[in-house]
N, C-alpha and C positions, 0 to 999 in steps of 0.2 A: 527748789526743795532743799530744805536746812538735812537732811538724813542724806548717809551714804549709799549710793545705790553699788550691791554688790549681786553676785550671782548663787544661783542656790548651792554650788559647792561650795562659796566661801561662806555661806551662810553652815552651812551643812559641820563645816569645819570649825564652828564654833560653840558645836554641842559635841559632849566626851560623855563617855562611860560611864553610866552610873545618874546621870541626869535625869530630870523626870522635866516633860516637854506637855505643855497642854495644845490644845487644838483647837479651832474655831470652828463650825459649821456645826449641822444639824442632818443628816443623811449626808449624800455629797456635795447636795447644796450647801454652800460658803465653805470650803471644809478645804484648809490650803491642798495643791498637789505637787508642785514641783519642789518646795523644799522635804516633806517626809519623802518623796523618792530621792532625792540628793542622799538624804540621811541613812537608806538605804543603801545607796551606791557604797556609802563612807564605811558603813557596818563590814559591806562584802570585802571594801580592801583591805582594811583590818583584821577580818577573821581569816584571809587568805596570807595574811604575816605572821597567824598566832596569836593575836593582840583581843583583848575581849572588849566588846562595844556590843550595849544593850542599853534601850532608855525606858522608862517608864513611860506612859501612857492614856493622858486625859483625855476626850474627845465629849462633845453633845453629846453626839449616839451614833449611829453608824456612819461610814464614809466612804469615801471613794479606792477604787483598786491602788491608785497611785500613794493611799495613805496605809488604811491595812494592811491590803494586798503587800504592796511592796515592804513595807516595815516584816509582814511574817514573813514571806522568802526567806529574805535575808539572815531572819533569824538575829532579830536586829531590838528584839521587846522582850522588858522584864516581868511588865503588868499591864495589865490593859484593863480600863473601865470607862465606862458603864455596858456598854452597848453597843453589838456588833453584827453585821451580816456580809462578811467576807468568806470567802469556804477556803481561804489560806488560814486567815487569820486563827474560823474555827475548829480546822485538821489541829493547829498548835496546840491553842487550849485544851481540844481530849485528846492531845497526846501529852501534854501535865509543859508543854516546851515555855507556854506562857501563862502566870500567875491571872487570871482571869475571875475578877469577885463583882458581879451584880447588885445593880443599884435602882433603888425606882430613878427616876432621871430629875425629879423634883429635889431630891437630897442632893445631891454630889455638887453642887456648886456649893453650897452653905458649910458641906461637911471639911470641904478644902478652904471653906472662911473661919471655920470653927477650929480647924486644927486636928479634929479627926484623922485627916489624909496627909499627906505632906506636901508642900507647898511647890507649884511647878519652879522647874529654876527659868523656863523660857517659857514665853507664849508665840506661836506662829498662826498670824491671824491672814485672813485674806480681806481685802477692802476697793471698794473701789474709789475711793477719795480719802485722802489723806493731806492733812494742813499742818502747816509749820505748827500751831497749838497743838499740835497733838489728836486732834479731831478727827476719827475717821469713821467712815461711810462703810456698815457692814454690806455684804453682797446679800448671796439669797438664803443665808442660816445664821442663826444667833446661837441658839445653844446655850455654852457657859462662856458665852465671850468677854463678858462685864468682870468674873471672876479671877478668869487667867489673868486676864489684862492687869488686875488689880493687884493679885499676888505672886505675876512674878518678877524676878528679876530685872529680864531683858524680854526686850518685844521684836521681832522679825513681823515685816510684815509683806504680806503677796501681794502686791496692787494690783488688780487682773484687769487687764485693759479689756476684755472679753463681755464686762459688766459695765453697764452705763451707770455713769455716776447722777443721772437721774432717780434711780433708786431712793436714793434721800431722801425723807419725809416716809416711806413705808415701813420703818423700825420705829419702835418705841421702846427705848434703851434706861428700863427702871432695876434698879436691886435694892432689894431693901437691906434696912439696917437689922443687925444682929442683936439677939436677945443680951439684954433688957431693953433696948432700944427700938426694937422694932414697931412700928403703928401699921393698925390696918393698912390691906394694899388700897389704891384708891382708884377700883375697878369695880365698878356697879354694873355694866352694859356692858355687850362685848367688845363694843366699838370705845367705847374710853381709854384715855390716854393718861398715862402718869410720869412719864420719864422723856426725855431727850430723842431725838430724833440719831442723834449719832453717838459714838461712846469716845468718852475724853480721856485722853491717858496723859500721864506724865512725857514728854516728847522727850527729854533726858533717857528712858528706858526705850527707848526706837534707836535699835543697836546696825540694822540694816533695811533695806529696802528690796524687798525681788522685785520687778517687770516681768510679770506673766501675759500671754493672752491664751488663756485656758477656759472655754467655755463649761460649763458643768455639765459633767454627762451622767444623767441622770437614765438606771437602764428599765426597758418600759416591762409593765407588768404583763402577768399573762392575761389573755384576753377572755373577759366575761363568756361562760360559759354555760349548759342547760344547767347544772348546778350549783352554780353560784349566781345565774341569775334567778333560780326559787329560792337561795337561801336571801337574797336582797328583797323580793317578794314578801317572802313572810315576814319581811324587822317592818317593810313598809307597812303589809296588813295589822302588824299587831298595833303599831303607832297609830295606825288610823281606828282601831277600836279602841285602844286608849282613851283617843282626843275623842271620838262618840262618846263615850262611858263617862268623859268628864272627869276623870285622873288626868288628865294633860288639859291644861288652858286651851281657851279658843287659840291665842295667838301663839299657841306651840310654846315649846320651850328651844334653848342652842342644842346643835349635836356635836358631841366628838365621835370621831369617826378613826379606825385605826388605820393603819395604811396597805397597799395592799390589791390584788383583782377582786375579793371579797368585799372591802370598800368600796371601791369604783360600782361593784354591783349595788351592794346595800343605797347608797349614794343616789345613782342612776334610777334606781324604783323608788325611791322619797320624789325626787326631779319631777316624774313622771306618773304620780298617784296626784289626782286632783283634788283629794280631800284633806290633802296635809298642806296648810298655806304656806308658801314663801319662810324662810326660817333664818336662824343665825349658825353660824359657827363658832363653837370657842375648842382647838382641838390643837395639835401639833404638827402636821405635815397637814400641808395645802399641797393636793395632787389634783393633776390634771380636769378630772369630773369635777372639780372643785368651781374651780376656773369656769368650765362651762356652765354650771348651774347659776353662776356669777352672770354670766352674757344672756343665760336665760330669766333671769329675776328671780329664783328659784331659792338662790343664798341671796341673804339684804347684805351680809357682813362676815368677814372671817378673820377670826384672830387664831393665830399659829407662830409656829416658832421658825419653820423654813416653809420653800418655794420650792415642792420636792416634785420639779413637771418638766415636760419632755423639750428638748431644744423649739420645737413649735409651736407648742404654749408660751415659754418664754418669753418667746419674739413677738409674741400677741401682748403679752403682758406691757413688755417695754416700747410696745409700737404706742398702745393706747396707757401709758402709765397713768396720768392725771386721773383717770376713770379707775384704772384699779386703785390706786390710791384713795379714793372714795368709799373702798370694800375690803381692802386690807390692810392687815397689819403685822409685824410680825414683832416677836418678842425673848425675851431673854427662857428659856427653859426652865426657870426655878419660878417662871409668872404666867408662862401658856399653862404648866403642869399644877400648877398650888391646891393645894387641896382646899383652903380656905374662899376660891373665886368658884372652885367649880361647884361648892356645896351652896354658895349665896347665889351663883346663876343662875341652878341645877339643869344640870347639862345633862341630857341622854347619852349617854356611854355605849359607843358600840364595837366591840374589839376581838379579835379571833383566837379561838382556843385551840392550841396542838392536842389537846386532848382533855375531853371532861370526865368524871363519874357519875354514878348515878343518885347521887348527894345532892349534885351543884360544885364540887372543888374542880378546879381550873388548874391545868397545866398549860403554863404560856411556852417555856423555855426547855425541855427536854425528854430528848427520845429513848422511850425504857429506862427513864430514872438518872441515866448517869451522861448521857451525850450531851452536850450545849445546843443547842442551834443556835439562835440569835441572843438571846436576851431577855428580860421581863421589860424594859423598855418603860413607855408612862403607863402600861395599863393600870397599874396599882395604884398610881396617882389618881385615872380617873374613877375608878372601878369601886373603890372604897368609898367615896363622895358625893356618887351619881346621886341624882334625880332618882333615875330608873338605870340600873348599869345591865346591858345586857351582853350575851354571848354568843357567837356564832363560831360553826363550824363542818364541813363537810361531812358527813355520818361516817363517810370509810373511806382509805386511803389504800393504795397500794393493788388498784385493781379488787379492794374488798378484801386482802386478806388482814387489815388492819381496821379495827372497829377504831372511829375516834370517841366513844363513850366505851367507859371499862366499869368494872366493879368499885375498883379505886385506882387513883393516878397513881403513875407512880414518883411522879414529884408534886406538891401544893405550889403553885404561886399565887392563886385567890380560892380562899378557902369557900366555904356555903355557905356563911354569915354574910357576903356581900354582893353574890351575883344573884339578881333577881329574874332572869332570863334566860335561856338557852333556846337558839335555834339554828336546826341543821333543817336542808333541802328537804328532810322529811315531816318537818313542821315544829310548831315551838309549844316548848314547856313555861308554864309560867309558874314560878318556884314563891311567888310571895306568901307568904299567909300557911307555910305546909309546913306538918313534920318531915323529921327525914326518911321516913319509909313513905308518905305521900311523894315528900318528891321524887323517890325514885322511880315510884310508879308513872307521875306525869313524865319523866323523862325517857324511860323506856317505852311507854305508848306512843310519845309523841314524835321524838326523836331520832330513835334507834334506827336503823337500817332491818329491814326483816330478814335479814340472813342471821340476825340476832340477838333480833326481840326473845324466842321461846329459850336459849340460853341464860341471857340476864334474870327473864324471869323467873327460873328454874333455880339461879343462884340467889336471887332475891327469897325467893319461898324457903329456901333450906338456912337462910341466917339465924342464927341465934336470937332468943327472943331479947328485946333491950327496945331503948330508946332510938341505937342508930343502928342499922341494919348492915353491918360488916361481919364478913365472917375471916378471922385473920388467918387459916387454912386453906382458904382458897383465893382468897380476895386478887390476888397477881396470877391466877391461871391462864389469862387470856394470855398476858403478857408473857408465861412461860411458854404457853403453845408455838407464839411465834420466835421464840428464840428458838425452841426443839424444831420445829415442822415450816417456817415460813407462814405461816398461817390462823391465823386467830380463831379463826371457824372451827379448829380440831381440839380448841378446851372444851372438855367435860367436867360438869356441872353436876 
């Protein structure tokens, strides 16, 4: 090998204060670990002499304990973007400790091509083949790997002996060109290829090399349940009245799917409904049911951005590679997520709501208005382009004392003009074709939980007369009940 092989503290030690470090992977599939925890290590001795050390923060989208996790401990981040589900990472951000700004996930590669963002000074990628040219072999997430690699400086890279470099041939490694240069992508099918099997970097920027064997721990969902398996029931039942009704093709259309037990539900009753044929995938995380409906003939094809499945799937995947290699692919995030593939596919959209109203607006990203949880992630990428983009979500949470349909959210991340669906375990509202006082009716009848159905209704009845039915005196009552009382059930209406 022409590269130095050093270790991740000497790696570690050649990022300083103030740097901004992108990252490879896509969840904690491909997504390095032992150098951001080095980086971490490097943070704690530093701030334990007085010395200040924080770096900026590129990633795909979420990642492993050993990247967030460890980077927020240490108190070791200045900004972090796009996309996050660490509970270190996201204590920091509401506590204001890290600069945290949201991105659909489709933008953020381009926007750090355009100059929007600022340019990484490192990229720390993980690979499982790497060649004197510069040639490497991503693992099991692409992300914004094409972009880092491209504008930064210097390249560290994880070579994780843990991943077979048979992998090879399942990435399709395209970025297109930047305005005015840009031409159609050249993805007609889901299965279509337009780029490189491996991503080429200048080997003069491969400033070191780690030797990892780090399998990817990827932690498992919870398990399908009576309520998330009728909320999967009813996405299956409405798609099969769909495809009767003749809105949907005989030969279906691709689905994305978001990630998640919700998923895996939704998923598992498409699998398992007879009347919906065999189908494609064009989405972002290939989870576990993925794989399976793949060995059952159920998926023909699945194009994604990672391989986000449990060490035993894995090992099925890379036992029988050639075969999956026939049915996957996976790809750079700015080409799983594009609004332009998923509008000429038209992909069914199916992705989960922390909280809807009785509009149709979508809160993907936070609790009573001001808390982070994860992220908005690609829902808005797919949501706004769909085919048919639909929405799901448990009717109540918290043992019932939180309705997940309110009067109005209290954050927008997809407004009413683009979700054509909602369905919770208590059955689905179909929003196309309605004003907004229809829809809030179909959504209260069809939706709500009946601990409070006659509430909404009560508050729907008393709005002011107009075009949209908000009344801005009360519209945040539920949500104030539960800040006064633990409980949603005690606004009055």
């Amino acid at each position: 090998m022409r590269y130095k092989v050093i270790t991740a503290d000497q790696a570690a030690a050649l990022i300083h204060n103030g740097d901004i470090v992108g990252f490879s992977g896509f969840t904690p599939a491909g997504a390095p670990s032992v150098v951001p925890d080095a980086i971490a290590r490097r943070a704690e001795e530093l701030h334990a002499k007085g010395e200040e050390f924080k770096i900026g923060v590129y990633t795909g989208a979420s990642t492993g304990d050993m990247l967030d996790g460890s980077l927020a401990r240490s108190k070791a981040v200045i900004f972090r973007t796009p996309y996050q589900s660490n509970s270190n990472m996201r204590e920091s951000i509401n506590k204001g400790e890290v600069s945290y700004f949201d991105m659909h996930l489709s933008h953020l590669a381009q926007e750090i091509r355009y100059g929007f963002l600022p340019h990484p000074k490192y990229a720390v990628v993980e690979a499982c083949r790497l060649s004197d040219d510069g040639s490497m072999v991503l693992t099991a997430g692409v992300g914004i790997t094409p972009t880092i690699c491209q504008m930064a400086e210097h390249i560290i890279v994880e070579l994780n002996e843990a991943m077979p470099a048979s992998l090879e041939g399942i990435h399709d490694i395209y970025q297109p060109l930047d305005p005015p240069s840009r031409e159609a992508i050249p993805v007609c099918h889901v299965s279509d290829r337009a780029g490189d099997t491996v991503i080429k970097v200048d080997p003069a920027k491969i400033i070191g090399v780690v030797k990892t064997n780090v399998p990817n721990t990827i932690k498992p969902f919870a398990d399908v349940d009576e309520v998330t398996s009728t909320i999967g029931s009813n996405v299956a039942l409405f798609l099969e009245h769909e495809l009767k009704a003749g809105r949907i093709p005989k030969t279906f259309l691709p689905i994305q799917s978001g990630v998640g037990n919700i998923a895996n539900a939704v998923l598992g009753s498409l699998g398992s409904n007879d009347h919906i044929p065999p189908f494609d995938m064009y989405t972002e995380v290939i989870q576990d049911a993925v794989i399976g409906l793949i060995k059952k003939g159920k998926v023909k094809f699945v194009s994604g951005c990672s391989l986000t499945v449990s060490a035993d799937v894995m090992k099925q995947i890379t036992d029988e590679i050639d075969m999956f290699k026939r049915h996957i692919v996976l790809r750079p995030q700015e080409i799983s997520n594009n609004p332009e593939i998923v509008r000429r596919l038209g992909l069914i959209t199916i992705n989960t709501a922390l909280e809807a109203d009785i509009l149709g607006n979508i809160n993907s990203t936070h609790v009573l208005g001001t808390k982070m949880m994860n992220g908005l992630g690609g829902s808005g990428d797919f949501t706004r382009n769909a085919y048919i983009s639909i929405y799901t979500c448990p009717s109540v949470a918290k043992g019932g004392k939180i309705s997940a349909i309110v009067p109005m959210v209290s954050h927008v991340d997809h407004s009413e003009h683009s979700v054509k669906v909602l369905i919770t375990e208590q059955g689905i509202a179909d929003l196309r074709g309605k004003s907004p006082r229809e829809r809030a009716k179909a959504i209260i009848d069809n939706c709500v939980h009946p601990d409070y159905k006659d509430s909404l209704r009560e508050y729907l009845a008393k709005t002011p007369a107009g075009q949209t039915p908000i009344d801005l005196y009360r519209c945040f009552d539920m949500h104030k009940a539960f800040m006064e009382t633990g409980d949603m059930r005690n606004a009055k209406f």
